[in-house]
C-alpha positions in Angstrom: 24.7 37.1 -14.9 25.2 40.9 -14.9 25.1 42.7 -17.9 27.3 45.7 -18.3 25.6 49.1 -19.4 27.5 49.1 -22.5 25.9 45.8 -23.6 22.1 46.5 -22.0 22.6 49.7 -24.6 23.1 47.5 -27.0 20.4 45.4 -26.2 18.2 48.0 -25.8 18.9 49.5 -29.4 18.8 46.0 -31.0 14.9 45.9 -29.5 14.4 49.8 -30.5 15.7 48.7 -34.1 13.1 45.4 -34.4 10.0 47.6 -33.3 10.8 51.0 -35.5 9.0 51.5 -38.5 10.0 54.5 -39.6 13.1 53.6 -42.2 14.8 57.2 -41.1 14.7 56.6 -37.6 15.6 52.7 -38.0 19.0 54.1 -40.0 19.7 56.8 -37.1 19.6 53.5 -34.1 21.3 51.5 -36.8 23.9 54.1 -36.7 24.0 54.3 -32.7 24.4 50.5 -32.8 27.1 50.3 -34.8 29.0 53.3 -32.8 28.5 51.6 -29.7 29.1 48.0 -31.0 32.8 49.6 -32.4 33.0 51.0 -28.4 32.7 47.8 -27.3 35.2 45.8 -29.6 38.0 48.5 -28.5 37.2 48.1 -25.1 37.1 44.2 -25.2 40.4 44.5 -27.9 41.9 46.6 -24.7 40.8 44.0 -22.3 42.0 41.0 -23.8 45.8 42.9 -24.8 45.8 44.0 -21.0 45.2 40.1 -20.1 48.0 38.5 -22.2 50.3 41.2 -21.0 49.9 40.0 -17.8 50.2 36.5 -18.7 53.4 37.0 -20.9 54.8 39.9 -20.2 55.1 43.0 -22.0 54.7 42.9 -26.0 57.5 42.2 -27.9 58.2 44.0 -31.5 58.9 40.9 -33.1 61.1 41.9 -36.3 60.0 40.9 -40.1 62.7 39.6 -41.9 62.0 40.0 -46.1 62.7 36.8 -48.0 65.7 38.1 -49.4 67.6 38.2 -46.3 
């Protein structure tokens, strides 16, 4: 299976991360991790909102209703 570049990234910073020692630098990848790993959650959020689009058709605003009405 291919792995995109955004998730070898990840990958690769998850194995930086386990072999760093220094606590400084370990916070910085943690940091990069994190940043990418919120890029990849938007991009798979897009992804899936692009698929039941096509599914279902185009979102619809569905309209809340309080109790009281």
């Amino acid at each position: 299976m291919a792995v995109s570049g955004e998730n070898q990234a990840i990958r690769q910073l998850c194995k930086l991360i386990a072999s760093e020692r220094d606590d400084r630098r370990r916070q910085h990848l943690l940091s990069r991790l994190y940043s990418a790993l919120k890029s990849e959650q938007a991009v798979i959020k897009n992804n899936v909102d692009e698929f039941l689009e096509a599914v279902s058709g185009p979102k619809r605003v569905r309209e809340s209703r309080s109790p009281e009405q």
